[in-house]
Structures are given as C-alpha cells and as structure tokens.
N, C-alpha and C positions, 0 to 999 in steps of 0.2 A: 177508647182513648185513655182511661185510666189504667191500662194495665204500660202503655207507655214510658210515665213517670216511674215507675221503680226497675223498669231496664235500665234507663240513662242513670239512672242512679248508679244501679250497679257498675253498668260501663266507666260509671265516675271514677268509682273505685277500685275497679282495676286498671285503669289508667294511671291512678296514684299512687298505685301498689308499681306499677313499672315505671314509674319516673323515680319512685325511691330505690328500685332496685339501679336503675342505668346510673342515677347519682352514685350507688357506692359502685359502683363498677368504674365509674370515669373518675370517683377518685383512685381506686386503686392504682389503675394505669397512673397517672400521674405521679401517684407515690414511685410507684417502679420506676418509671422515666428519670425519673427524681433520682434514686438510688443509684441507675446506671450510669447517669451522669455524675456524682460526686467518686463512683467507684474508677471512671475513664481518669478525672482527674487526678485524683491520688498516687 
C-alpha cells in the first residue's frame, strides 16, 4: 500500500507537465489564428 503514494505522485506530475505543455500549445494555435486573421484583413 505504500509504494502506491509516490506512483500517484509521479502520475501528478506528469499530468502537470502535460497540461503545461497543451497550455502553450493552445496558446500558440491561438496566437496563429490570430495572425491569420489580422493578415485576411489587411
């Protein structure tokens, strides 16, 4: 039962490590989308 708690730990962690990667990834897109749209209007 004690070797449990430092799996889920770890699983914490890279869980957090992938929600910070997909954050800069969905801003990127966003920035992009962003750009293409100011570049259609010009």
């Amino acid at each position: 039962m004690g070797g449990a708690i430092p799996l889920l730990a770890r699983d914490y962690e890279r869980l957090a490590a992938t929600l910070a990667d997909l954050h800069y990834l969905a801003f990127a897109i966003l920035m992009l989308a962003n750009l293409v749209r100011t570049f259609q209007q010009s």
